[in-house]
N, C-alpha and C positions, 0 to 999 in steps of 0.2 A: 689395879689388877683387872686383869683382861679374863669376863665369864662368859662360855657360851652355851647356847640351848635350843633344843631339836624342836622347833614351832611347825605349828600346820601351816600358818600367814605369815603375814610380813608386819604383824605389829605387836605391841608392849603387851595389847591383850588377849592376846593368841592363846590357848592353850597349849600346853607341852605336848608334845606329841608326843606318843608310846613307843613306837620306835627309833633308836638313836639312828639308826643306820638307812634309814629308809624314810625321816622324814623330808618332805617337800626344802624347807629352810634351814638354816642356823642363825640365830640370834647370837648377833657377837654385843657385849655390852662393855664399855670400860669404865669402873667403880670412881675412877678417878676423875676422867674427864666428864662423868654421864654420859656420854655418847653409845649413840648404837646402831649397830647397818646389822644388815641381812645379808645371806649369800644362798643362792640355789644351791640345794644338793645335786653334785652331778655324780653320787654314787646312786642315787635311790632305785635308777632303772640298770642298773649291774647285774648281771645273772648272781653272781656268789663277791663274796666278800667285802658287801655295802661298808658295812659295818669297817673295818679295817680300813679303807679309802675313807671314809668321814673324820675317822680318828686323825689320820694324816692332816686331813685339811684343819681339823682344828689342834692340830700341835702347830703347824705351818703357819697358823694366824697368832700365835705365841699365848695362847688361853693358856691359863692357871685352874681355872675351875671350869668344869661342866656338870652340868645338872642336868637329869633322864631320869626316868622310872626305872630302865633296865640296860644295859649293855652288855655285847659279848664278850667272852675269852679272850678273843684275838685284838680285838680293838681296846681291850683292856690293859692288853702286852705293850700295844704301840702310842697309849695315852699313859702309861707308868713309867715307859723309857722316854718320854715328853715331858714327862715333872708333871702331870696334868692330874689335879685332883679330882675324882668323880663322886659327887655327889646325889645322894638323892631326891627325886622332886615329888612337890606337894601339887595335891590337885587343887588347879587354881589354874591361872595367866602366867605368862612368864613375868611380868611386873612381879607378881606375889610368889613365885621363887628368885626374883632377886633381891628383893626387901628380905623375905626368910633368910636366906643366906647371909647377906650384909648384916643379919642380926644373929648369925652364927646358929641357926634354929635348924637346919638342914642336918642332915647322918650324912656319913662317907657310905656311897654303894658299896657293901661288903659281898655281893651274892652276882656273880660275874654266869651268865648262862649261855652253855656252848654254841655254835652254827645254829642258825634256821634254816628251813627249807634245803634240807638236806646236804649242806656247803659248810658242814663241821669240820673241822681241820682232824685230822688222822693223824 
């Protein structure tokens, strides 16, 4: 199973970053092979609709599960029509949200928060 997650670095002990849509990286991990690369966010400097452009990028990397503090409405439409499970993350490293999860210890994000910075969908 292919999990990713919104890091500030580029490593295991990063912490999550708080914004799905706007962090610097993504942490792609695969449960299966242990393996894990990085990717730049190239939505982060987007005037409106970071959020929606990240979602894309990690349905297109074929992720199953994502783990964030918080994501939006719209990127929540285009990671549910993905099959993409959003889960929520514990404050810690991304290491210690993918141990949490791998041990089923994560909640599914139930609390989906509309546009920021005034780029709400109408």
């Amino acid at each position: 199973m292919k999990i990713a997650i919104p890091v500030n670095e580029q490593s295991m002990e990063s912490e999550v970053c708080p914004s799905f849509g706007r962090a610097p990286y993504f942490l792609f991990y695969n449960s299966v092979t242990k393996e894990a690369y990085y990717l730049d966010n190239a939505a982060v400097a987007s005037q409106g609709g970071a959020g929606i452009r990240a979602a894309q990028v990690i349905a297109d990397h074929g992720v199953k599960s994502l783990i964030t503090p918080r994501c939006g409405e719209n990127a929540s439409e285009v990671l549910g029509k993905a099959e993409v499970f959003v889960y929520r993350s514990i404050p810690g490293t991304a290491r210690q949200n993918i141990d949490a999860h791998l041990n089923n210890e994560l909640p599914l994000l139930s609390d989906f928060h509309p546009g920021f910075h005034g780029h709400a969908a109408k």
